[in-house]
C-alpha positions as CSV (number, residue, x, y, z in Angstrom):
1,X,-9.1,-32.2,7.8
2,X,-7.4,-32.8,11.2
3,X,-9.1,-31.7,14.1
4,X,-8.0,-28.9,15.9
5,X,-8.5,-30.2,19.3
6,X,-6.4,-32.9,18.2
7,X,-3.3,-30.7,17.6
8,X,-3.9,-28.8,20.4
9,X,-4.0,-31.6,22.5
10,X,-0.8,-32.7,20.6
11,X,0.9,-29.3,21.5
12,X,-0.3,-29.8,25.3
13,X,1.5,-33.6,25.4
14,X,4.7,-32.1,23.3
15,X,5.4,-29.6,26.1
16,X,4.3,-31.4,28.8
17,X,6.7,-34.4,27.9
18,X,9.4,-32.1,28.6
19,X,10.9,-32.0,32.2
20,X,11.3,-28.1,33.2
21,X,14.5,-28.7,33.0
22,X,14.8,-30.1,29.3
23,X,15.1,-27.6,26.4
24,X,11.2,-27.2,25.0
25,X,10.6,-27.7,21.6
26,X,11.2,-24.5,19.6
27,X,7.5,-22.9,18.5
28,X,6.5,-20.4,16.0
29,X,3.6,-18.1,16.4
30,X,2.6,-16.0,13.3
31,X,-0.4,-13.8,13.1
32,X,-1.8,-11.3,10.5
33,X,-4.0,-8.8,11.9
34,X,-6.1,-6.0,9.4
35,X,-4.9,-2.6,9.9
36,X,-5.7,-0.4,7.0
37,X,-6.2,0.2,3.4
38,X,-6.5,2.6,0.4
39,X,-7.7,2.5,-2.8
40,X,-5.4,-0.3,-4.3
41,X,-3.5,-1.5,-1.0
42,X,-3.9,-3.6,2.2
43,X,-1.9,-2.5,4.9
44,X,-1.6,-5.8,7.2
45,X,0.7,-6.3,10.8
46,X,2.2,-9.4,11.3
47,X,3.3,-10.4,14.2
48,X,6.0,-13.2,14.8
49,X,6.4,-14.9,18.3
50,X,9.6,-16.9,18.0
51,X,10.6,-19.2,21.6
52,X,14.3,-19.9,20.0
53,X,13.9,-23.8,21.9
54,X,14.2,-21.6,25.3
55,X,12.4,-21.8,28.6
56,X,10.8,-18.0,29.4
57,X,12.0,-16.6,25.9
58,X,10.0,-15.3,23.5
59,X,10.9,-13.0,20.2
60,X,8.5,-10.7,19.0
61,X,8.8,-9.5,15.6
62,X,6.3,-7.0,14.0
63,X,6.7,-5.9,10.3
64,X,4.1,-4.6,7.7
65,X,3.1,-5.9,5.1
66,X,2.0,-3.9,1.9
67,X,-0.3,-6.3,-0.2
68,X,-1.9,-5.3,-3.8
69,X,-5.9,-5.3,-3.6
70,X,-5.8,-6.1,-7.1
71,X,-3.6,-9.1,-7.7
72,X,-3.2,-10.3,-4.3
73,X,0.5,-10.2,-4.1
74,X,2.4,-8.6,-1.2
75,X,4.5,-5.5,-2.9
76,X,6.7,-4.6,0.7
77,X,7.5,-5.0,3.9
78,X,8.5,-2.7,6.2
79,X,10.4,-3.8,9.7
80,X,8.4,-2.1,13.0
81,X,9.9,-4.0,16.0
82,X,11.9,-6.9,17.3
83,X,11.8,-7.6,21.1
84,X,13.1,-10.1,22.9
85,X,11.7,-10.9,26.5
86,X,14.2,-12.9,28.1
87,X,11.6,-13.8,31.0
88,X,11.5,-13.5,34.6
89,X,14.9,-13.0,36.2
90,X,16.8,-11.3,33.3
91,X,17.9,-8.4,33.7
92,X,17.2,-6.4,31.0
93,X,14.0,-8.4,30.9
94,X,13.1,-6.8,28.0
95,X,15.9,-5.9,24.7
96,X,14.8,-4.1,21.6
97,X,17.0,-5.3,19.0
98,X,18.4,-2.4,16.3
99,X,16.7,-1.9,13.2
100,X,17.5,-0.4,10.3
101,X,14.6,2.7,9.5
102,X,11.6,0.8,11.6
103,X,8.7,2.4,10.3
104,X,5.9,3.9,12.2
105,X,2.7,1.6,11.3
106,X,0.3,5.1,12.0
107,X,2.2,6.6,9.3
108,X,0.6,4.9,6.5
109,X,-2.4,6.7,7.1
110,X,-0.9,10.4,6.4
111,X,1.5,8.7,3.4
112,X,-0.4,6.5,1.9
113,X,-4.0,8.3,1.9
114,X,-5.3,5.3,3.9
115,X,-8.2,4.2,6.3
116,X,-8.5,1.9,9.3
117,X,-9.6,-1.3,8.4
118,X,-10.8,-3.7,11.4
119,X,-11.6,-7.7,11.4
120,X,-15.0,-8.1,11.2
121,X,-17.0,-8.9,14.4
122,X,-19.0,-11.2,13.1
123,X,-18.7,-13.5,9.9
124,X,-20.5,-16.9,8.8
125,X,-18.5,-19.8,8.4
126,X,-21.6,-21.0,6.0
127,X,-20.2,-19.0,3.3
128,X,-16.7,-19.8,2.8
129,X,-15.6,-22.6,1.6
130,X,-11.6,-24.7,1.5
131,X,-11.3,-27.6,-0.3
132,X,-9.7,-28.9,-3.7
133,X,-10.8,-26.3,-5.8
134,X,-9.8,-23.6,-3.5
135,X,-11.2,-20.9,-1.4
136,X,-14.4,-19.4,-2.3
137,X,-16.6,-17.0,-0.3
138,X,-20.4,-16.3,-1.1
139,X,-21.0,-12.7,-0.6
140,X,-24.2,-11.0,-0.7
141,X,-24.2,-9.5,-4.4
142,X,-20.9,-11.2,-5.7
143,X,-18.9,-14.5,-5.5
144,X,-14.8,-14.8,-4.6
145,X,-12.3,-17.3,-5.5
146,X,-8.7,-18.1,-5.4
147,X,-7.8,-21.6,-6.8
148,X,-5.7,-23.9,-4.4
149,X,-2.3,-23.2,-6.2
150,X,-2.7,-19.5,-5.9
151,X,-3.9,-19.8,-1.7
152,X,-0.8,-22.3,-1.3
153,X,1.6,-19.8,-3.7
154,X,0.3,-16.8,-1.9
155,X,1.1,-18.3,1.6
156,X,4.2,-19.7,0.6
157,X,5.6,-16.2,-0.5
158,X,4.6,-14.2,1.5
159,X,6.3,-16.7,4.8
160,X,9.2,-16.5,2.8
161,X,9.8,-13.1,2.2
162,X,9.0,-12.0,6.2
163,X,11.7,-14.3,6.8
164,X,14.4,-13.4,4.3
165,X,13.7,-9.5,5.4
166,X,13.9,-10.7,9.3
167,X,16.2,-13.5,10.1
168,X,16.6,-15.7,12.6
169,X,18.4,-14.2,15.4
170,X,20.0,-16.2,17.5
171,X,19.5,-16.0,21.4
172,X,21.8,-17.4,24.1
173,X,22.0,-21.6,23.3
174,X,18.8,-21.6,21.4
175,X,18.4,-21.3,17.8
176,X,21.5,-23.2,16.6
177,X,21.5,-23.8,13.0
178,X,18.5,-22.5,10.4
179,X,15.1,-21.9,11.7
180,X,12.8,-25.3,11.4
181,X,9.8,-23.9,10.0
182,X,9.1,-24.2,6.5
183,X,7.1,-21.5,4.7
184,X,5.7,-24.2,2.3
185,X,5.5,-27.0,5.1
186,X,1.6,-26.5,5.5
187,X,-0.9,-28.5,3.9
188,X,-3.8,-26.6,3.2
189,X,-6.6,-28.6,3.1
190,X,-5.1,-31.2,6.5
191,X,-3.8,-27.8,8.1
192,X,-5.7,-24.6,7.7
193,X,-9.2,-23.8,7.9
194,X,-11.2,-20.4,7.4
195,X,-11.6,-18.6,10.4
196,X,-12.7,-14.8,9.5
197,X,-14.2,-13.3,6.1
198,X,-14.6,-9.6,5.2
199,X,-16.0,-8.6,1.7
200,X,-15.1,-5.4,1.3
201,X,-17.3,-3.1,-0.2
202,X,-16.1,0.4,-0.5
203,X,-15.0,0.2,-4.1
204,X,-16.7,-1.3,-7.1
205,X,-14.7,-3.9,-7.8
206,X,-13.5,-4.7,-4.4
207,X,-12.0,-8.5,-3.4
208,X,-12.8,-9.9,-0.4
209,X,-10.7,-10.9,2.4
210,X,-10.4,-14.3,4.1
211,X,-8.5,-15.3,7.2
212,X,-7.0,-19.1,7.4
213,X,-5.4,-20.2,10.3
214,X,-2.8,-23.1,9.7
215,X,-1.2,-25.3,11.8
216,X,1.4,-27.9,11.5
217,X,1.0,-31.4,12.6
218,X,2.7,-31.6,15.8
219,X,1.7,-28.2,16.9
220,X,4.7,-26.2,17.0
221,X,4.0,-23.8,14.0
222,X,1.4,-21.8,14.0
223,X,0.1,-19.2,11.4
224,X,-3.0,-16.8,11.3
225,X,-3.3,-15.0,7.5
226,X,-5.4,-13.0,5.6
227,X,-5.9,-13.8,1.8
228,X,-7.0,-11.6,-0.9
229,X,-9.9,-13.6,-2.2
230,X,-10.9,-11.8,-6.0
231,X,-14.1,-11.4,-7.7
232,X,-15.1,-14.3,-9.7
C-alpha cells in the first residue's frame, strides 16, 4: 500500500511546482458523510469539491445518496446544491447554479420514517481488514464481508452515477473537455485504506458500515466513502 504521507507530499510538490501564475492542476475532492437511516435504507451526503484547473475556484456539489441496507447498492440520488465560489475579488463571489427539484436533505426524516445516523467517534483500525480477499470487519457478536470485486463494483458505480446525474459544469477557461477523473481509476488495495467502521446494531440482521478513503497516485483525486459491509 502506498503511503499516505507520500501522496500528500506528492500533492504539496504538484501545486507548489506551479508558478501563481500557471493554471493549477485540476483536483477533485469527494466525501461521503452518514446522515440517516431507516429500516432498509442509508441516507448518505456526498459532497463534491471540483477546482475546474482554476486559481480561487472551487465547485461544491452536494447530492444524496439513497443506498439499500440489504444489498448494498445505491437505489437514488437526489441533487441538494451546486455552488460555485469564484474566490476573492468576484463579484458575485458566490453563484448557486439552478437545479431541477433540489431536495431538502431534513426531509427524509418526515418521508422516509428515518433517524439520524452519525460517524462513530471512536473505531479500531484492529478490526477491519483490506486486502485481496476484500473488506472484512470483526464485530463484537458477528463478522462482515464484502469480496474485493464487490468493494471495487460498488465504488465504481456509485462514482459513476453521481457524475452522470451532475455533470461537469464548465467555469470560465477551466474545465475544457471531459472531466479527468475516472470512477474506476482507483486501485483499492495501492489507494484506499479503512478509515471509520460502524456496525450497526439496531436491527437483527443489520450490515455494518465501513469508510475507505482513496486517493489517486499523484494526489489530485480524492474520495472518502462509506461501504455497506454484510453479515457473513
Amino acid at each position: 500500500m502506498r503511503s499516505w504521507g507520500i501522496k500528500a507530499g506528492l500533492a504539496t510538490l504538484v501545486l507548489a511546482a506551479c508558478p501563481v501564475s500557471a493554471t493549477p492542476p485540476r483536483t477533485l475532492a469527494i466525501e461521503d458523510r452518514l446522515f440517516a437511516r431507516n429500516a432498509d435504507t442509508l441516507f448518505l451526503l456526498r459532497r463534491s469539491v471540483d477546482n475546474h484547473g482554476l486559481h480561487g475556484v472551487a465547485q461544491t456539489d452536494t447530492l444524496m445518496i439513497f443506498r439499500s441496507l440489504d444489498g448494498g447498492d445505491d437505489r437514488g440520488f437526489r441533487a441538494v446544491a451546486r455552488v460555485v465560489d469564484s474566490g476573492p475579488g468576484s463579484s458575485p463571489r458566490a453563484e448557486t447554479l439552478p437545479l431541477a427539484a433540489p431536495l431538502n436533505p431534513y426531509s427524509v426524516y418526515g418521508d422516509f420514517e428515518a433517524w439520524p445516523l452519525d460517524r462513530p467517534m471512536r473505531w479500531n483500525p484492529e478490526d477491519v481488514t483490506l486486502d485481496d480477499t476484500g473488506l472484512s470487519l470483526a464485530g463484537h457478536d458477528a463478522r462482515y464481508v464484502l469480496p474485493l470485486a464487490g468493494v471495487a463494483a460498488r465504488i465504481e458505480d456509485t462514482l459513476s452515477a453521481s457524475q452522470q446525474l451532475l455533470p461537469a459544469h464548465r467555469i470560465g477557461g477551466g474545465s475544457i473537455g471531459s472531466h479527468p477523473f475516472d470512477p474506476a481509476g482507483f486501485d483499492i488495495l495501492a489507494d484506499c485504506a479503512p478509515s471509520s467502521a460502524l456496525p450497526l446494531n439496531d436491527l437483527p440482521e443489520d450490515p455494518a458500515l465501513v469508510e475507505l478513503t482513496c486517493a489517486d497516485e499523484d494526489g489530485l483525486a480524492r474520495a472518502v466513502l462509506w461501504l455497506v459491509v454484510p453479515r457473513a
